[in-house]
ROKELUM-895782 format. One record per residue (C-alpha): residue in one letter; y, x, z. Coordinates in steps of 0.5 Angstrom, whole numbers, plus 500, padded with zeros to 3 digits. Example, Ala and Ser with C-alpha at 12.3 -4.5 7.8 and 13.67 -1.06 7.14 Angstrom:
# residues 2
<a,<491,525,516>> <s,<498,527,514>> 
END
This chain:
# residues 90
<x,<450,448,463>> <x,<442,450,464>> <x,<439,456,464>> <x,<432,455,459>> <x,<427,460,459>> <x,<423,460,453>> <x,<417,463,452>> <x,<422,468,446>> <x,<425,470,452>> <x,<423,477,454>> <x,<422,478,461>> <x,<427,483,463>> <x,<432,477,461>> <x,<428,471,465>> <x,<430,472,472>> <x,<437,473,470>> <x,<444,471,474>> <x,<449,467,472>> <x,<456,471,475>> <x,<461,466,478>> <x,<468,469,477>> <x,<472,466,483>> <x,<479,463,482>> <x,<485,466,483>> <x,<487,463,491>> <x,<494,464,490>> <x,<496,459,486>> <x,<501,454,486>> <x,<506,453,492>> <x,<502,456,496>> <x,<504,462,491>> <x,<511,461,492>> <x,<510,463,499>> <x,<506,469,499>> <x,<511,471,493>> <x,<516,470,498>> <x,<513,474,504>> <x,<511,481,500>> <x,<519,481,498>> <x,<521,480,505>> <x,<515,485,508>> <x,<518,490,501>> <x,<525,489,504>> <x,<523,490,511>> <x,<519,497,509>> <x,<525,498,505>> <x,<530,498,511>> <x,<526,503,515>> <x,<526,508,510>> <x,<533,508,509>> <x,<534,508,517>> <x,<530,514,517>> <x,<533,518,510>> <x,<540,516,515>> <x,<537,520,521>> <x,<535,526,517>> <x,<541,527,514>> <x,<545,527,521>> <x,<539,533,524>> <x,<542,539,524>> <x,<538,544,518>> <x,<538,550,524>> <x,<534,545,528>> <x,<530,542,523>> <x,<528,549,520>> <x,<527,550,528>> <x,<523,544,530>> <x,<518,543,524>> <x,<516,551,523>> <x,<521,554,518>> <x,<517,556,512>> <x,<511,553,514>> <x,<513,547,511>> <x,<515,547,503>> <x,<523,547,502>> <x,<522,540,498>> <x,<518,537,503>> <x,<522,532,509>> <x,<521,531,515>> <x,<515,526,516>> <x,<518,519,520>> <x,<514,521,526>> <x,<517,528,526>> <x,<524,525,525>> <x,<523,521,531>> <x,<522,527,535>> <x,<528,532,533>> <x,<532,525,535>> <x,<529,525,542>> <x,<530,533,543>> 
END
């Protein structure tokens, strides 16, 4: 398809570009593949999160009331996994 400027064309319209949308890179068995790793990664953070919840249950609530500053924090706030972390090593 070819792009004929006439002499109706205004010339605002002359100079116009055509816009290439590009294709989906992700297609057939390498879509598969990629499908299959997000799951995996999904399933890796997924794990991590739940570690981390299983550690908040077993900290004490003194020391984590102690540790994260008491009423600073919000009380339906938890712990951050860097905070987590920390209250596990002391």
């Amino acid at each position: 398809e070819k792009n004929y400027v006439t002499h109706d064309t205004p010339p605002n319209l002359q100079y116009r570009k055509k816009v290439h949308f590009r294709t989906n890179p992700y297609t057939g068995p390498q879509a598969a593949s990629i499908a299959r790793r997000n799951a995996r990664e999904r399933n890796r953070v997924k794990q991590v999160n739940d570690g981390f919840n299983a550690l908040r249950r077993h900290l004490p609530a003194s020391v984590v009331a102690e540790l994260s500053g008491g009423a600073r924090r919000g009380s339906g706030k938890k712990l951050s996994k860097v905070d987590t972390l920390r209250m596990v090593v002391q």
